[in-house]
N, C-alpha and C positions, 0 to 999 in steps of 0.2 A: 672271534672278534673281541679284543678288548677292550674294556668298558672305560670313559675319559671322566675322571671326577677333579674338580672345581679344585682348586687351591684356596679357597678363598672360606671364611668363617665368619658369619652373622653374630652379634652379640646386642639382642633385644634386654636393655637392662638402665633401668632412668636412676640408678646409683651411680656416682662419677668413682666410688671408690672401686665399688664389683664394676664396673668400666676396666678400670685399670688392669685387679688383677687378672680378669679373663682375658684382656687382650694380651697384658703381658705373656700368658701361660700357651694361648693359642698362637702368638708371634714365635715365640721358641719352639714351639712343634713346624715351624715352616708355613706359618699359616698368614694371608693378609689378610686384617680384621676392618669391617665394617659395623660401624654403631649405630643401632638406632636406640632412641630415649619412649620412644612411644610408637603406637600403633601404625599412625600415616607411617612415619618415617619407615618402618620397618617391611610395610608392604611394598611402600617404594622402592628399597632397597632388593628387596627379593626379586621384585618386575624386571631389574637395573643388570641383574647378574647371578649365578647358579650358585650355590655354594655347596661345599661338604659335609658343613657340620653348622648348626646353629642352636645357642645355648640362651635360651629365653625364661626369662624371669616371668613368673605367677603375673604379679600384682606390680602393672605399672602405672597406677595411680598413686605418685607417694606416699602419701600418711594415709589413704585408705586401703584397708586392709582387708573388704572385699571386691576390690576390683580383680578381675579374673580375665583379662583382658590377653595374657598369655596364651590361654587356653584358644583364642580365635587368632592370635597369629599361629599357633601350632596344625591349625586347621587349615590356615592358608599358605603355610608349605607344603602341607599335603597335595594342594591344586596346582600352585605354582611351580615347588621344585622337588618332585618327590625322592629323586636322588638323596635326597637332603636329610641327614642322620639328624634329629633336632633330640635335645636333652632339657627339660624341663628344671629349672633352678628355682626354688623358692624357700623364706621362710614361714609361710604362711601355708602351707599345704598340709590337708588332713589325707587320710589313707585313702577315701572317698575321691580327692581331689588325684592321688596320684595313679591310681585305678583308669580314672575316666583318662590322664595323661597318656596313657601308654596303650589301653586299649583304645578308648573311641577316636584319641585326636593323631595317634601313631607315634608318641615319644619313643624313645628308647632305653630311658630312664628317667626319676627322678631324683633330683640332690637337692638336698635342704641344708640349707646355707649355715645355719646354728652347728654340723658337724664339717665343713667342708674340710677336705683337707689338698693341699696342692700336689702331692703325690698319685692321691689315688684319683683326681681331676687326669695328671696326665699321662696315665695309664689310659686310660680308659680314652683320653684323645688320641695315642696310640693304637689302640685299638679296631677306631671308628678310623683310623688314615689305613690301614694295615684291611680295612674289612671284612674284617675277622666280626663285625657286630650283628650281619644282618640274621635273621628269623626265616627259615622255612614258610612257606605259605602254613598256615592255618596253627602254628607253633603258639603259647602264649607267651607275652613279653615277659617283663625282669617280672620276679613275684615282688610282691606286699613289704614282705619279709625281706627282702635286699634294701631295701628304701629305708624301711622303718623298724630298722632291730630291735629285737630284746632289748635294754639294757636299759641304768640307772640316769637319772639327767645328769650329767657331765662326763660320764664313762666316754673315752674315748679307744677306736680299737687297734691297737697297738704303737701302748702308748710311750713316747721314746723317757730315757732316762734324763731330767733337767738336768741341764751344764751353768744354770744362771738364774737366779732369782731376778727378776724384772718389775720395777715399780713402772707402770706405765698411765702419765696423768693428761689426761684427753676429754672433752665432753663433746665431741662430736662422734656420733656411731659410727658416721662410715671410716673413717680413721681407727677406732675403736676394731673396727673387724678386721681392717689391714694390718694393724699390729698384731692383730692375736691368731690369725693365721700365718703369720709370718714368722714370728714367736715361736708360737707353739708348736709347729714344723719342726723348727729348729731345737725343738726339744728344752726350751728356757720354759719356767716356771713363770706364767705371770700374772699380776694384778692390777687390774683397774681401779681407776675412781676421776672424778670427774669438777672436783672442785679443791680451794686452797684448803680448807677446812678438812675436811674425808681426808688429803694428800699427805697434810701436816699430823693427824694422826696415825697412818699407818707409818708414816716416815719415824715416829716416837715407840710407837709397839713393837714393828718391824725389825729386820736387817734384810740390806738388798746389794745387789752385786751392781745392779744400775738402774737409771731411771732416763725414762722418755718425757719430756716436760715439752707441753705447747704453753705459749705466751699466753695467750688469751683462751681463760676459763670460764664458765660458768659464774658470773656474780649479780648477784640482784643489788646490790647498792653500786654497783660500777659497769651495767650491762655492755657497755660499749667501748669504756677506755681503762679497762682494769689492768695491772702490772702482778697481778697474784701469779703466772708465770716467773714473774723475775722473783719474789721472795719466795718459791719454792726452792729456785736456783741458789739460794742462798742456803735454804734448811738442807739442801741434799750437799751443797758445799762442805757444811759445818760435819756433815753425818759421816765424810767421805767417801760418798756414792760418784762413783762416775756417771755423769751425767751427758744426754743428748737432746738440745732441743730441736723437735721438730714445729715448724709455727708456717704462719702464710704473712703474717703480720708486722716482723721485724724491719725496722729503718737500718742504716749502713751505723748510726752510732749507738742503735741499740745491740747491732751483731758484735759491734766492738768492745762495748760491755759486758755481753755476754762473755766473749773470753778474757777481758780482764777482769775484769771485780769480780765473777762468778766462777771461773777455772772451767767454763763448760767444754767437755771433752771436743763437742761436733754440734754442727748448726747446718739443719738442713729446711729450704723454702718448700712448702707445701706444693708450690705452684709447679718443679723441678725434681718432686722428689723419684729418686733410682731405688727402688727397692735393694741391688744386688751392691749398689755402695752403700747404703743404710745396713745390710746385716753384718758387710765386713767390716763396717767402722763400728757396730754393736761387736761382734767378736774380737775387736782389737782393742776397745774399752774393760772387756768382759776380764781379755788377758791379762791384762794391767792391774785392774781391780787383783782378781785373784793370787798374783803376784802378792801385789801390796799386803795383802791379806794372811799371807803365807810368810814374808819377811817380818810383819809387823808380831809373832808367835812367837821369835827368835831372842834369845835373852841379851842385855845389853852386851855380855861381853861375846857372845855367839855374831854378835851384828860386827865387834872390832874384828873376829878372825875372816868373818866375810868380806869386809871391806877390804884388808890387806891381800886375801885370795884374789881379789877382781887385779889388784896392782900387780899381780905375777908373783908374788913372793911364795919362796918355799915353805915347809913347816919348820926349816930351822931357822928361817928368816924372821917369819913369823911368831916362834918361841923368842928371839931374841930383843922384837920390838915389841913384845906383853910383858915379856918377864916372867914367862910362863916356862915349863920345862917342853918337848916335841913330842910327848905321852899326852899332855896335856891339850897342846893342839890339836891331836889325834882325834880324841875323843870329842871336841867342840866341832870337829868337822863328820864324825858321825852322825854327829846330835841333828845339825845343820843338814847335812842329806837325809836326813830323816824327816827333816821339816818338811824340806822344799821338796819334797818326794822323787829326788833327784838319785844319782847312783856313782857319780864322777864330779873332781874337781870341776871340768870342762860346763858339767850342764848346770851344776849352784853359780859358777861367775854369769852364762847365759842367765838364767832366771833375774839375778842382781843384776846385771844391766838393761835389762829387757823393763826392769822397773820403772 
């Protein structure tokens, strides 16, 4: 007799940001997601309906940081739905804390939110559909050591090669963690900071491929109607940074300005935002940048034979409107696929027009 398990996935979690990404991640595995922000909710929710999988955060008392309130819904899936694979999510968990997770309460792991990464979240939700997760009677759960590695604070373990240096200027955390899981996934190099001031200096010391700017920042003399978003949009204009506002706060004439007077690549509402069209408008910014960056190496007269190459012209065509001799063409178009780390007339006109 085969066993019937739930389609459906609980996500105990009072962050609207860790909201998102886990429904988003759990929605892709096939999964319908139910939210609960707190306790009631989440007992209700389990009363309401069986589920597969539920991924419950520590500490659902916001800014307090010993509420442990997790720890008694993991117990009451126990009672309620014990089919029910639950995975333990927190930033606030000691080894103590992920001990009692897994042995007393029945988790089946614990993740700490400071390394998450979305790969190995949906393996492992792979894993828990496929039931390849469960324990022998009397077996001990995941050890200590899977939870909480060895390693240096910011060591991450395999960790991909940056394709993008990213300035990313936000003072809200849970924003803050959606970019940098997002990011860093993606294998971009990035950094934070959270006011005009901190933004406007690394933007001076720095070089960046692109920047993520919210409108509205952190300011103690403007807490409520400050515009230090738009005069970033201005420093990273000047810098030639591709830029992307993300904000929740823009009018229809301030989205206007943003791409007139500021050249901002993309404008996206917090209230709307798509993760999977924010990475590919970051990687279509990213492309451009590095273009730019690759043409702009090119010596003034290297840029005249490129430009005539995009028109179709031959190299004698070309020798003939420099005044150069077709030796001499030769070699400027060596130079130039050497630049643009290209290999064929075909892909230097691509890259030049892709500009």
């Amino acid at each position: 007799m085969s066993t019937h398990y739930s389609s459906r996935a609980l996500v105990v979690e009072d962050d609207r940001a860790w909201q998102q990404i886990l429904t988003e991640l759990l929605g892709d595995a096939g999964l319908a997601v139910d939210i609960a922000a707190n306790q009631a909710t989440a007992l209700a929710t389990m009363r309401a309906a069986s589920h597969r999988l539920a991924v419950v955060d520590l500490s659902l008392g916001g800014a307090n940081h010993h509420n442990q309130e997790g720890l008694q819904i993991l117990q009451a899936l126990q009672r309620h739905d014990p089919a029910c694979v639950s995975v333990l999510l927190t930033g606030f968990a000691t080894v103590e804390i992920a001990v009692s997770a897994m042995k007393d309460y029945g988790a089946h792991t614990c993740l700490r939110k400071e390394i998450f990464r979305r790969a190995q979240f949906r393996d492992l939700v792979r894993e828990i559909l496929a039931g390849s997760t469960s324990r022998p009677p009397g077996e001990e759960p995941a050890t200590v050591a899977s939870v909480f590695p060895s390693q240096k604070p910011g060591d991450r373990l395999s960790e991909p090669q940056p394709s993008g240096r990213v300035l990313v200027i936000e003072d809200d955390a849970g924003w803050q963690d959606i970019f940098s899981e997002l990011l860093t996934d993606a294998g971009h190099e990035v950094e934070f900071c959270r006011s005009y001031g901190e933004a406007l200096g690394r933007l001076k010391r720095g070089s960046y491929h692109a920047a993520v700017v919210d409108l509205s920042l952190a300011n103690s003399l403007a807490p409520t109607d400050n515009v230090d978003g738009l005069r970033l949009l201005g420093a990273c204009n000047e810098a030639g940074i591709e830029t992307i506002v993300v904000s929740g706060i823009a009018s229809p004439a301030q989205t206007e300005r943003i791409y007139n007077d500021y050249n901002a690549y993309a404008f996206f509402e917090k209230q709307a935002f798509e993760r999977t069209a924010f990475m590919q408008t970051l990687d279509e910014a990213l492309a451009d940048q590095l273009v730019r960056t690759s043409l702009d190496i090119l010596t003034e007269r290297e840029r005249e034979v490129l430009d005539l190459l995009v028109q179709g012209m031959t190299n004698k065509q070309i020798a003939q409107d420099l005044v150069i001799s077709p030796n001499t063409v030769k070699r400027h178009l060596k130079a130039i696929f050497a630049k643009l780390e290209v290999v064929n007339r075909a892909a230097a006109v691509a890259k030049a027009v892709g500009r």
